[in-house]
C-alpha positions in Angstrom: 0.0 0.0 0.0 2.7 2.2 0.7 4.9 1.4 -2.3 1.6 2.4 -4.4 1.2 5.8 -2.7 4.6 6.8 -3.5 4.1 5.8 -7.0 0.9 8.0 -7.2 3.2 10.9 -5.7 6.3 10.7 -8.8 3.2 10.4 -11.0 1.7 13.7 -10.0 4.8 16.0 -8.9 6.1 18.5 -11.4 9.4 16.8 -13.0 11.2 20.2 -11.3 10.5 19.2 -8.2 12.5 16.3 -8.7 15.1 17.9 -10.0 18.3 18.5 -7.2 20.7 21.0 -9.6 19.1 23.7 -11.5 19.4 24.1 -15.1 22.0 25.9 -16.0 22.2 28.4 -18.4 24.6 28.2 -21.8 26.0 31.6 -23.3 23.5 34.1 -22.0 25.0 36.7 -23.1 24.1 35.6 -26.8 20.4 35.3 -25.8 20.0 38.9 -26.2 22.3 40.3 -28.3 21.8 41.8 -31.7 17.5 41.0 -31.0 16.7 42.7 -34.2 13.6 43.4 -32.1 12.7 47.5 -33.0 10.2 49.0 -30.4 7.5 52.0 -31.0 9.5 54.6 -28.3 5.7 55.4 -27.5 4.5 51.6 -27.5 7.6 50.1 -25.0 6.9 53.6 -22.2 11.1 53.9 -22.2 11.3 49.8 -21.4 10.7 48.2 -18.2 12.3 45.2 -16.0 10.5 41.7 -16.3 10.8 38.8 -13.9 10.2 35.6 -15.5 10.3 31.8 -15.2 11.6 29.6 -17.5 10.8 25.6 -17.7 13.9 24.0 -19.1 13.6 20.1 -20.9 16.0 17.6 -20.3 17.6 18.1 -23.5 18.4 21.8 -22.3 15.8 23.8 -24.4 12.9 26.1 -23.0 9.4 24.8 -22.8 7.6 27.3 -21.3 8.1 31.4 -20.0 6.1 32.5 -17.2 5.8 36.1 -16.3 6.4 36.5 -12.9 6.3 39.9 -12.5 5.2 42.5 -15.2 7.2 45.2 -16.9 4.1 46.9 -17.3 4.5 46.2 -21.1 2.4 43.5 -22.2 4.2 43.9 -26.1 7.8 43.9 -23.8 6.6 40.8 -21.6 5.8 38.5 -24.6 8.5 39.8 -26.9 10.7 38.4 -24.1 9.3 35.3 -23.9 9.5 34.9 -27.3 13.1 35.7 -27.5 14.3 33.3 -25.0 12.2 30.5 -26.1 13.7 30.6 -29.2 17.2 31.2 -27.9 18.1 30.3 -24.8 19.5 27.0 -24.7 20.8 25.4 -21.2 22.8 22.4 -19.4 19.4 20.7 -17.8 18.8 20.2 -14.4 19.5 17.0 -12.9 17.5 14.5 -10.3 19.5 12.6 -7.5 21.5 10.2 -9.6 22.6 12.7 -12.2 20.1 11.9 -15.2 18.7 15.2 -16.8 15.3 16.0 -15.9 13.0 18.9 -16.4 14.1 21.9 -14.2 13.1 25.6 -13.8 15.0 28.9 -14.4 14.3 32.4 -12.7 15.7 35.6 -13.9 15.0 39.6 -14.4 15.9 41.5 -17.4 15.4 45.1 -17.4 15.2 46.5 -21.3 15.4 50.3 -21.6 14.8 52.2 -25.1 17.9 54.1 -25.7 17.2 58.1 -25.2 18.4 58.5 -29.3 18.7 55.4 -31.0 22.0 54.4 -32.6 22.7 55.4 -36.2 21.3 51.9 -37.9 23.2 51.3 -41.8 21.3 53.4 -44.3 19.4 50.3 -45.5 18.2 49.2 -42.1 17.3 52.2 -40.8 13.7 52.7 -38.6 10.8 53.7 -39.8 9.1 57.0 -38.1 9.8 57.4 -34.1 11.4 53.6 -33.8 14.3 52.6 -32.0 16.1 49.2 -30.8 14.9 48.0 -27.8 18.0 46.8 -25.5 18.8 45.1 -22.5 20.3 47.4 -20.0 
């Protein structure tokens, strides 16, 4: 009887609760660098700091970004997201013996629209009252 209520308990907790390291990340630097992402200076309010979560896969990839706490910017919030889904790559979390597991990653990035934008190549350059949007 025992043996089965244990069972039942690895069957319904989280696999990041069962993780003892936390994932680690690879390169974060890179995440954010050269984001090609161009924010209305009226639309992003200046930029704004967001505290997210991020569930990592065994194989060191993200699954899923949680907003912990708002920038205020919904278009910064998921723009975030988005960028680190796509680039954020990690060394998983492990569980007791070592094997990776699913594991969960907490950070803050604060993004801040420069005061004048940076003088983008003639062929690139923003349309109207655009800038880059950068990671302070």
């Amino acid at each position: 009887m025992v043996r089965s209520a244990l069972a039942l308990l690895a069957l319904v907790t989280p696999a990041a609760a069962l993780a003892q390291t936390a994932p680690e990340p690879l390169a974060p630097e890179a995440w954010l660098k050269d984001s090609g992402w161009v924010c209305d200076w009226h639309a992003c309010d200046g930029g704004g700091t967001v505290r997210l979560a991020l569930t990592v896969t065994p194989q060191g990839r993200v699954k899923a970004c949680e907003i912990i706490e708002s920038s205020g910017n919904v278009r910064i919030d998921e723009n975030t997201c988005a960028m680190l889904t796509r680039r954020a790559r990690f060394t998983p979390a492990k569980d007791k013996r070592g094997r990776p597991v699913e594991g969960r990653w907490e950070s803050r990035i604060h993004w801040k629209v420069p005061d004048e934008p940076p003088a983008p190549p003639p062929a690139a350059a923003p349309q109207g009252d655009q800038a880059p949007l950068r990671p302070a």
